[in-house]
Every structure is written in C-alpha cells, then in structure tokens.
C-alpha positions in Angstrom: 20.8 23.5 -16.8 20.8 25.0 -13.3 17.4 24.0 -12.7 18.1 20.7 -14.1 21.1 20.4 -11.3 18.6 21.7 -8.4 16.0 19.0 -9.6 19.0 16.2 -9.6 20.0 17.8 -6.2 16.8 17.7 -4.6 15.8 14.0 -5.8 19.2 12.8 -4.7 18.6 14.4 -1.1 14.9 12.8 -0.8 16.6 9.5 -2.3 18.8 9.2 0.6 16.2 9.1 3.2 14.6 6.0 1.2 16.8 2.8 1.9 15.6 -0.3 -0.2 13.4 -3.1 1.4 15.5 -6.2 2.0 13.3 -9.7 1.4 12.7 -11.7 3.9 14.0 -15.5 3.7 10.5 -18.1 4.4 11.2 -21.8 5.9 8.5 -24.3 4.7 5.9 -25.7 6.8 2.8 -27.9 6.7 -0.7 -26.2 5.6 0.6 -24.8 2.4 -2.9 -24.6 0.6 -3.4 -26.2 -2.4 -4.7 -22.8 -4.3 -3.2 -21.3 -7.4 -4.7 -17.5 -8.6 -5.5 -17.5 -12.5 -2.2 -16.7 -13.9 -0.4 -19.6 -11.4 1.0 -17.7 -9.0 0.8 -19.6 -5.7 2.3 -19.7 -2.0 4.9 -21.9 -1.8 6.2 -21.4 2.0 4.0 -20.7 4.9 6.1 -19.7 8.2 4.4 -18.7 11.7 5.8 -15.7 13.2 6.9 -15.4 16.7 5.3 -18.2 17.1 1.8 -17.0 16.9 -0.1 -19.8 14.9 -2.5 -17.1 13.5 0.2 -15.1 11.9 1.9 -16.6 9.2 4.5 -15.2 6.6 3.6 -16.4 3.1 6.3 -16.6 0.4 4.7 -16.4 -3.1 5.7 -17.5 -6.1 4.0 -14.4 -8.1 3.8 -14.9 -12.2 3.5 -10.9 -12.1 6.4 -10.1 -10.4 8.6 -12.5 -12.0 10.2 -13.6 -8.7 8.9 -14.3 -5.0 7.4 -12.0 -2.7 6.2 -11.6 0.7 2.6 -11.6 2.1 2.0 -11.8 6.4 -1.3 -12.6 7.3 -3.4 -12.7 10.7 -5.8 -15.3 10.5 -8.9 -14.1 12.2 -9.9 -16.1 15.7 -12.6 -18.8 14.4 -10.5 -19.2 11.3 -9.2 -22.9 12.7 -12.6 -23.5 14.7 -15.1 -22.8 11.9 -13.5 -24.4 9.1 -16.6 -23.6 6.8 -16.9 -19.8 7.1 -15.6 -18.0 4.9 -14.4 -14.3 5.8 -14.1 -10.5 4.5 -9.9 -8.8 4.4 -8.5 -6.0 5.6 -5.9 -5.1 3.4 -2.8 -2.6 5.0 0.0 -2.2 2.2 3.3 -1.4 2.8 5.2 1.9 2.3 8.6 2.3 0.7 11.2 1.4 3.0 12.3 -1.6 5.0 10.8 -0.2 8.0 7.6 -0.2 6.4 7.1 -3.4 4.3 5.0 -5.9 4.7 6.1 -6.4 8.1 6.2 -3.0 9.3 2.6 -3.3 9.9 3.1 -5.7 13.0 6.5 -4.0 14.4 5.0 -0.5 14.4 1.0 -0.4 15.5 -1.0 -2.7 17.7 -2.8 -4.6 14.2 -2.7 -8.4 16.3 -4.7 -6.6 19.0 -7.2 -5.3 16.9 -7.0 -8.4 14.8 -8.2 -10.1 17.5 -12.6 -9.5 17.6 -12.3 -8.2 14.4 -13.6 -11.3 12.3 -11.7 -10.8 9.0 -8.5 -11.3 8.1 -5.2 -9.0 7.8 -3.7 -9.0 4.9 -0.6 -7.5 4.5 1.4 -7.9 1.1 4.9 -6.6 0.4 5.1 -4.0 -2.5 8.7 -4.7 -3.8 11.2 -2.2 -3.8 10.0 1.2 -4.9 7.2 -0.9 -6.6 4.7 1.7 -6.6 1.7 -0.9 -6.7 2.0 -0.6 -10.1 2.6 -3.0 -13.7 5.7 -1.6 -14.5 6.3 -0.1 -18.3 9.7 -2.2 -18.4 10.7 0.8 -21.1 8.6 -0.8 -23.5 9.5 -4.8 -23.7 7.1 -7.3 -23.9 8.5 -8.7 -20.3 6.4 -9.8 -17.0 8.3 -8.4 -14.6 7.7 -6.3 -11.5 3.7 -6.5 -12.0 2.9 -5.1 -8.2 -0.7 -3.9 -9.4 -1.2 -7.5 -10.6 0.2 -9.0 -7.3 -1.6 -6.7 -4.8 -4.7 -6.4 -7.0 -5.1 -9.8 -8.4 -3.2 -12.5 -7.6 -3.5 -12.3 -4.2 -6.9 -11.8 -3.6 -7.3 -14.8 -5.5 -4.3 -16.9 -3.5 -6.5 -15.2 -0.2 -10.0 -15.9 -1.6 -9.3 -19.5 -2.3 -6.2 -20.5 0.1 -7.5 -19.0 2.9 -11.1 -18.6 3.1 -11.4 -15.0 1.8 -14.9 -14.1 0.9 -14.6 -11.5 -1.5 -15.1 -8.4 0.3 -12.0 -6.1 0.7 -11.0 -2.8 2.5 -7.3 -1.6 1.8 -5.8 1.1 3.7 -1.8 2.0 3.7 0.8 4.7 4.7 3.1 6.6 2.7 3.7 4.6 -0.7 0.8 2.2 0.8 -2.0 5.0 0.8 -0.8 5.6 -2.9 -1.6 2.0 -3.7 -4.9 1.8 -1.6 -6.3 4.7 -3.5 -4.6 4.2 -6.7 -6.0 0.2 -6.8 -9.5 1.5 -5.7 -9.4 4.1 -9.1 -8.3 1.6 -11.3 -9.7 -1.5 -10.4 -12.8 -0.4 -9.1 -14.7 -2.9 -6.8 -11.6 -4.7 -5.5 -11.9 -2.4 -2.5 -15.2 -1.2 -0.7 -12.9 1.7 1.2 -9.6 3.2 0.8 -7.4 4.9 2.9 -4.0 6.7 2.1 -2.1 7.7 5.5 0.4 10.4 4.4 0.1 9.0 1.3 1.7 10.8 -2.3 -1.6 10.9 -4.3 -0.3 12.8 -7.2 2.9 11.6 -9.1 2.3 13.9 -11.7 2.2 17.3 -9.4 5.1 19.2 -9.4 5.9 17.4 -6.0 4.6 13.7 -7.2 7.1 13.5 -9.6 10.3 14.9 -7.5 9.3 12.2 -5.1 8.3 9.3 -7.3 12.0 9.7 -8.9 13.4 10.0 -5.5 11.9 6.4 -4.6 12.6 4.6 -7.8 15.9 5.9 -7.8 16.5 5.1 -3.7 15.9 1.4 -4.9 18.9 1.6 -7.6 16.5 1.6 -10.2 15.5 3.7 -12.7 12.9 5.9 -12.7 11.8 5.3 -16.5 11.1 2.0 -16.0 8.4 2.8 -14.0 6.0 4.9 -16.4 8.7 5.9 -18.7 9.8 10.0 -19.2 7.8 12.1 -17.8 6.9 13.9 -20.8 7.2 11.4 -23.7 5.3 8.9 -22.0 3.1 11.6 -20.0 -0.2 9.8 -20.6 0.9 6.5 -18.8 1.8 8.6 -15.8 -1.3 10.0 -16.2 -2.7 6.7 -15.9 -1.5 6.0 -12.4 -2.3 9.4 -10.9 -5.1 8.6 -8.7 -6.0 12.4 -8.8 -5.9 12.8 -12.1 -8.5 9.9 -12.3 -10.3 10.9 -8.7 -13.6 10.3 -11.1 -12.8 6.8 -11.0 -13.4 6.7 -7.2 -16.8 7.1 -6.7 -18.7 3.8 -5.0 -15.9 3.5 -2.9 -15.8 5.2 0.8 -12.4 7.4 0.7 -10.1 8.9 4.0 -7.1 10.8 3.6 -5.1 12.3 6.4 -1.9 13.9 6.8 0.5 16.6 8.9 1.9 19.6 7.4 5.8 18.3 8.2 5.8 21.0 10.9 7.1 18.4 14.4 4.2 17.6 16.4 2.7 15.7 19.3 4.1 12.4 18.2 7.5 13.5 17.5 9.3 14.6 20.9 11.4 10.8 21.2 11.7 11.2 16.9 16.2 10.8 16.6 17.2 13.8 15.6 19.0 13.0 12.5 15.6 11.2 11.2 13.4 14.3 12.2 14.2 16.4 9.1 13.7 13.9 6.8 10.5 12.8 8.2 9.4 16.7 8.1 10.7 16.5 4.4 8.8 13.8 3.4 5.2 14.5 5.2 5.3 17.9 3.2 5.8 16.8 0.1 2.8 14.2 0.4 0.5 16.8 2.4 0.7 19.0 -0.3 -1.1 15.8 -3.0 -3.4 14.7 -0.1 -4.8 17.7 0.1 -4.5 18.9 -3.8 -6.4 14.9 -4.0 -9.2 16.2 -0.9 -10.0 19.5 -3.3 -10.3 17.2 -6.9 -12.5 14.8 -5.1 -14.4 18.0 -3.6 -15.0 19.4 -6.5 -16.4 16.4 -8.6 -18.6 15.8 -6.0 -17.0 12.4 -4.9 -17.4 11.6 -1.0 -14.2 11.5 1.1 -13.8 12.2 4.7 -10.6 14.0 5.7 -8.4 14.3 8.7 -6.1 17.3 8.1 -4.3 17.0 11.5 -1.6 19.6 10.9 1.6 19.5 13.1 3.2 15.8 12.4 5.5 14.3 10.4 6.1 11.2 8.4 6.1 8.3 10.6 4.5 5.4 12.8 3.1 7.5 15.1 0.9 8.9 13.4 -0.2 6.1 11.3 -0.9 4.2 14.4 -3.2 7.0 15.7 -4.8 6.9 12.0 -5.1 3.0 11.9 -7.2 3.3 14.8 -9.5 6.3 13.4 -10.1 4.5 10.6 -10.4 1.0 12.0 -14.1 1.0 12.8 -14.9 2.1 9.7 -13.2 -0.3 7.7 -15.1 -3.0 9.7 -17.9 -1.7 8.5 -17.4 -1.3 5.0 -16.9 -4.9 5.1 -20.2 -5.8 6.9 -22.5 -5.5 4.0 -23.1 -8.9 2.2 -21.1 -10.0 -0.7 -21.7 -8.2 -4.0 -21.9 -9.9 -7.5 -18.3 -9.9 -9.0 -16.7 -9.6 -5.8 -15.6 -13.2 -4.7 -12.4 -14.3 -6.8 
C-alpha cells in the first residue's frame, strides 16, 4: 500500500506540470480542397495565420478521432507558382501540452525561416490531448474514437498527399510526446517515414519510468489512463505494442536521431522562470533515461541511429530549437531520394 501511495504521489506531482491542450477555433475560407482520405475524413476550414498566405491552419473533420482536429501547414515557396509539382513533407508533431501543440512549432523555433528554401512542406498535426499518437483501446468497445495513430499516420497523409500536393515521401521529427510519435509511427507503420527523430522524447512507456509518465499525461488531460492501452498488467501485451523500444526491430530502413539532457540546468536555461525550472528538470530525466535505454536496444540489434547525448539541459524549446536545426539538413535529405513504390497515398 505505501508504494502504491508513493506511485499515486509521484504521477499526481508529474500530472501537474502537464496542463491540457485547448483546441483552437478555425474561420472558413476559400481554397478548401476538394480531397477526402480513405475513411472520409476531410478538411473542412482552412484559415491563414498571421496573415502569411503560406501558413494555413487546417480544421479536420477526422473519422478517427471522432471529432475535429487541428493541422498548420507551411506551404513551400513555388507551391502557388508551380501548380503541377508535387512535393515531399516534413512532419514535426506536437508534444503534450498547450505550449507544444500543433502550433507550438511556429511560436517556439524559427520553422517559417527554414520553411522558406526548403522545397517541401511543413506539416504540423495536433495530437489531441494526451493522445499519445496512438488508436486508443476505449477499454475494450467497439467505438472510433480518439484514433491519433490513424490521424497522424493515415488520414492525413492522405488529406496532404491529395489536398495539397504531397508526393509521398515523409520525414517526421517531434519533441517530448512528439518524438514518441515520430519513432513510435516509424516502428509500426514502417515506410510512412524515411527518418525519425524524438527530441527529448519518452521512448519506453513500459520502463519503470514510461509508465509513471504515460499515467501522469493521460491523467493531466482528465482522462484515464486505461483507456489508453488498458492496465498495465492485464493488458501488458497491448502496451507492449506501442513501446517503440520494445519493437526497436521494427525500425530498421528508417534513419533514427535521438537526443536529450540529463535534467541537470544547462546553457539554455539561465532566463528558464524559476517555478517552471524544476519541472522541466523533472521531466527531461525521466525521458533521458528511455532515450538512452532506446540508443542501447537499437545498439545492440544492430539498427543504425545517430545520437546527440548533450548532457546538461532540460525539457524545453530551447533545446528543441537547437535540435530542429541539427537535424534539419538531414531530414532534407532523407527526402531527396525519388519516390518509392507504396509511398504516395
């Protein structure tokens, strides 16, 4: 029973520092592509942002999901120009909070500079709250709801492929909850992504670590945890299942980065509020202990991955942006070889 209370304790404290992601409202506009993915999910609201013609807020209607949810999008600079060329997509996914949904991306790093010569598009989907990219168990029911492996992995590809000229070749990178679902996506639907890359990311949800924060972030959402995967232990082969280390097999074909601090404060975090600092230490340990749990697995099967280990630094933009720029070239790339059978939607 006492270690029971510690374990409620300790996901309660982690839960705190995890507020919920608040949707964002979409006004309709004209250009609203005519495109549906297989299961007819389709954007139904297309918004410019900050008036930038080339970044657009999409509202989908998502089948999976059972609701709406948010994709932004840059457009890349010929996109208007050339309307016959079609064009490969970066893919950054969000993290868990508000701070880092779908348009944290934008707020945070300098993404519409690099945007800019990059000649793909930007694709940046919301993730739901606590959503884990994942097809949710639903305890059981025969329901579609909250189908975020479906949405990020399927639909909208498809809605991107055939809305917006997307050519089929994909790179995915994200922070935090986002370099979960970049890695996780790339294990279980290999080929959707030529490279993934988890910034700080929690890479094992069934460690002894995963799981104390994969509760923590279900249950900062109000939801509960066992809808997710179900208990832990009862249903311990569907957590399994989504555990991109324990399925790190799964990964090879596709080029792999991982980085993360240790938590320790480092040379990012001098203007870091104080009252955020510890939890932003708290939270980069816990996932630097599965990135580099996930480096060794990968190691030891004799799957590629490049590392950046960076030691002191904790869990915020900062960083990211420093590791959105390592990674950048690379992910350009990955998506300059031609287009592979099966990979157009």
């Amino acid at each position: 029973m006492r270690n029971t209370s510690r374990r409620l304790w300790a996901v309660a404290a982690v839960a705190c520092l995890l507020p919920g992601v608040v949707a964002a409202p979409a006004r309709a506009e004209s250009g609203v592509p005519d495109a549906r993915a297989d299961d007819g999910s389709h954007v139904v609201a297309q918004t410019t942002v900050d008036g930038d013609p080339r970044m657009l807020d999409l509202t989908v209607r998502s089948v999976g999901v059972g609701s709406y949810a948010m994709v932004r999008l840059i457009l890349p600079s010929g996109w208007a120009t050339e309307p016959d060329r079609k064009w490969p997509a970066v893919y950054l996914l969000a993290g868990e909070t508000r701070l880092q949904d779908y348009r944290g991306w934008t707020a945070n790093t300098d993404i519409r500079k690099l945007a800019d010569d990059s000649g793909a598009l930007v694709v940046m989907p919301g993730s739901g709250s606590a959503g884990f990219f994942s097809d949710w168990w639903n305890y059981g029911k025969n329901v579609v709801l909250n189908q975020w492996e479906t949405f990020t992995a399927v639909e909208i590809p498809q809605l991107i492929d055939r809305g917006y000229r997307g050519d089929g070749r994909r790179v995915a990178a994200g922070l935090s909850l986002g370099g979960y679902g970049a890695v996780e996506l790339a294990a279980r639907r290999p080929g959707v992504f030529r490279f993934a890359g988890s910034f700080s990311g929690n890479l094992n949800p069934t460690g002894p670590y995963g799981e104390l924060l994969t509760s923590a972030i279900v249950a900062s959402a109000r939801q509960d945890p066992e809808a997710l995967w179900g208990d832990r232990r009862r249903e311990a082969s569907r957590w399994d299942a989504h555990d991109p280390l324990v399925n790190a097999d799964r990964l090879r074909g596709t080029e792999l980065y991982l980085s993360t601090g240790n938590g320790l404060p480092g040379p990012f975090d001098g203007k870091l509020p104080i009252d955020v600092l510890p939890g932003a230490m708290l939270l980069e340990f816990l996932c630097s202990g599965q990135t580099t749990a996930m480096a060794d697995r990968l190691n030891r099967l004799g799957v590629p991955v490049m590392t950046d280990f960076y030691g002191p630094g904790t869990h915020h933009w900062a960083y990211w942006q420093d590791q959105l720029h390592k990674t950048w070239p690379r992910m350009l790339r990955a998506l300059a070889a031609p287009v592979k059978a099966g990979e157009a939607s």
